[in-house]
N, C-alpha and C positions, 0 to 999 in steps of 0.2 A: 728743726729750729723752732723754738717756742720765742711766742711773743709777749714779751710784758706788758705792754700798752695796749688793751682791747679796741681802746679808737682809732682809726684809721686816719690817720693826719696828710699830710701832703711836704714831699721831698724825702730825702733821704734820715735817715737813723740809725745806731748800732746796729740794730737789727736787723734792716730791710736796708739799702742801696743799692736796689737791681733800680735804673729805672727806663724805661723800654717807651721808645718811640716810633709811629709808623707817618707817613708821608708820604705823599705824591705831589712830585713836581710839575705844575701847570700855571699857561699863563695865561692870567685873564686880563682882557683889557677892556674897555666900555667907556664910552662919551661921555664927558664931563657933561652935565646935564646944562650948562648958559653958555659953555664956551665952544663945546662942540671938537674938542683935543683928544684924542686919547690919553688915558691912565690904564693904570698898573693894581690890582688889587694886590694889597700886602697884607702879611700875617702877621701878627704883633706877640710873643709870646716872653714867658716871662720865667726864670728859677731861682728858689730859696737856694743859696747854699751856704753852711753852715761847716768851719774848721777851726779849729784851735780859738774855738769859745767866738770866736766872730760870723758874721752873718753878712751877707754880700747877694744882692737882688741883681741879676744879669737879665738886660731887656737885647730884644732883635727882632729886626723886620727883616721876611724874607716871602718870597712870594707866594702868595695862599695857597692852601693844596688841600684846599676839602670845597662844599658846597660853600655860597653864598646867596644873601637877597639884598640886592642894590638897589635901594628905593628912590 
């Protein structure tokens, strides 16, 4: 497969639409620092997707699963 676009852009294309995710599900939880309650760290993650000439941004919060630093 030959690429026409030498930039490397982000989402899908004629071209490229393999797009591969990795994850691990873990829960972190940590003291609201004045109230003293547990929370829930979440992940906020975001994708272009692009059909039939339109464009649609799909958001979700799901629970983090990589490092964090909670200051």
């Amino acid at each position: 497969m030959a690429v026409k676009d030498p930039k490397i852009g982000i989402g899908a294309t004629s071209e490229l639409s393999l797009r591969v995710s990795v994850a691990t599900l873990a829960r972190i939880t940590f003291p609201h620092p004045e109230q003293g309650i547990p929370m829930l760290a979440l992940e906020h993650k975001a994708s272009l997707i692009s059909a039939a000439g339109q464009k649609q941004v799909l958001t979700k919060a799901q629970p983090f699963g990589g490092a964090i630093r909670i200051l």
